[in-house]
C-alpha positions in Angstrom: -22.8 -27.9 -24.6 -26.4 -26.4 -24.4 -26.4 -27.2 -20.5 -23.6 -24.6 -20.0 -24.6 -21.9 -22.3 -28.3 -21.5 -21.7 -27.8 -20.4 -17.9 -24.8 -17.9 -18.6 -26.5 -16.5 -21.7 -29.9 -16.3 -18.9 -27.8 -15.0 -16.5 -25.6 -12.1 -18.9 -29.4 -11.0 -20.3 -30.9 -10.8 -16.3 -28.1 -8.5 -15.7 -28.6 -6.6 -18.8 -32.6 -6.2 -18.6 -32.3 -5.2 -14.8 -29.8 -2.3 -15.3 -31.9 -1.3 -17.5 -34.7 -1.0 -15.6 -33.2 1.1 -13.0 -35.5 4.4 -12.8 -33.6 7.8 -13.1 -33.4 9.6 -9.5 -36.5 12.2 -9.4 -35.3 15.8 -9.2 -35.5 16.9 -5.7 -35.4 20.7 -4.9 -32.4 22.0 -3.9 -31.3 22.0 -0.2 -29.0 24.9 0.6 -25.9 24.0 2.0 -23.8 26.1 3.9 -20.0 25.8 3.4 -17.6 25.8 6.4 -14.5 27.2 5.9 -11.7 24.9 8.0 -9.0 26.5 9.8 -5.9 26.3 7.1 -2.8 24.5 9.0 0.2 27.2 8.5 2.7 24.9 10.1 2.8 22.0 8.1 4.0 23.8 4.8 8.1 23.5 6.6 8.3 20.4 5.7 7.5 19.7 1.9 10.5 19.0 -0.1 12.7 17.1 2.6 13.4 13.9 1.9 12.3 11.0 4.2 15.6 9.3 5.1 18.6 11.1 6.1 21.2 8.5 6.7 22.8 8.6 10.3 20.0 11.1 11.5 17.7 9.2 13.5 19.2 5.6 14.7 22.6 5.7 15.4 22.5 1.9 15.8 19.9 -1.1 15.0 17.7 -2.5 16.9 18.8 -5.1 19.6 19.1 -8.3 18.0 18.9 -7.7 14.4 20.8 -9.3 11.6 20.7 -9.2 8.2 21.2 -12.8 7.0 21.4 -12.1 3.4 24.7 -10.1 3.4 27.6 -11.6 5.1 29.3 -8.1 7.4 31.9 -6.3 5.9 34.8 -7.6 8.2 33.5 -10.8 7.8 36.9 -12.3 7.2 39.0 -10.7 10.3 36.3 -11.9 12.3 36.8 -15.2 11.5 33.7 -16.5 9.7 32.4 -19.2 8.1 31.4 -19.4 4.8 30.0 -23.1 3.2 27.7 -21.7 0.0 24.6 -19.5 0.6 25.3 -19.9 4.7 27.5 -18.0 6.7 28.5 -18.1 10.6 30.2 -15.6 12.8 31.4 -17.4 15.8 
């Protein structure tokens, strides 16, 4: 039991003796700094508030080739599809 705790207790007091140790940072004099005043953007402020999605506003159809196989389509049955359990085919 002694071979595990004498290197963790050595390591946790290492850690605690060299923190510590640190020296505070000296005082330096001060350096003046010169603030820059950056140009304000004016026409960015239209769009706060809108939401992100509007439905029907930007893609009137999806993408070529997808499918979402986890809900079967809403016509599935005039269409004639198959449904065995969790799968589902549209011939």
């Amino acid at each position: 039991m002694q071979k595990f705790l004498l290197p963790a207790a050595l390591a946790v007091s290492l850690m605690a003796i060299s923190g510590a140790s640190a020296l505070p940072m000296s005082a330096s004099p001060q350096i003046g700094t010169d603030v820059v005043q950056v140009q304000h953007r004016h026409g960015h402020s239209h769009k706060h508030g809108r939401s992100h999605y509007r439905a029907g506003h930007r893609y009137k159809t999806a993408p070529r080739g997808w499918r979402r196989y986890g809900a079967r389509p809403g016509d599935w049955q005039r269409r004639g599809c198959i449904l065995v359990g969790p799968v589902w085919f549209c011939p």
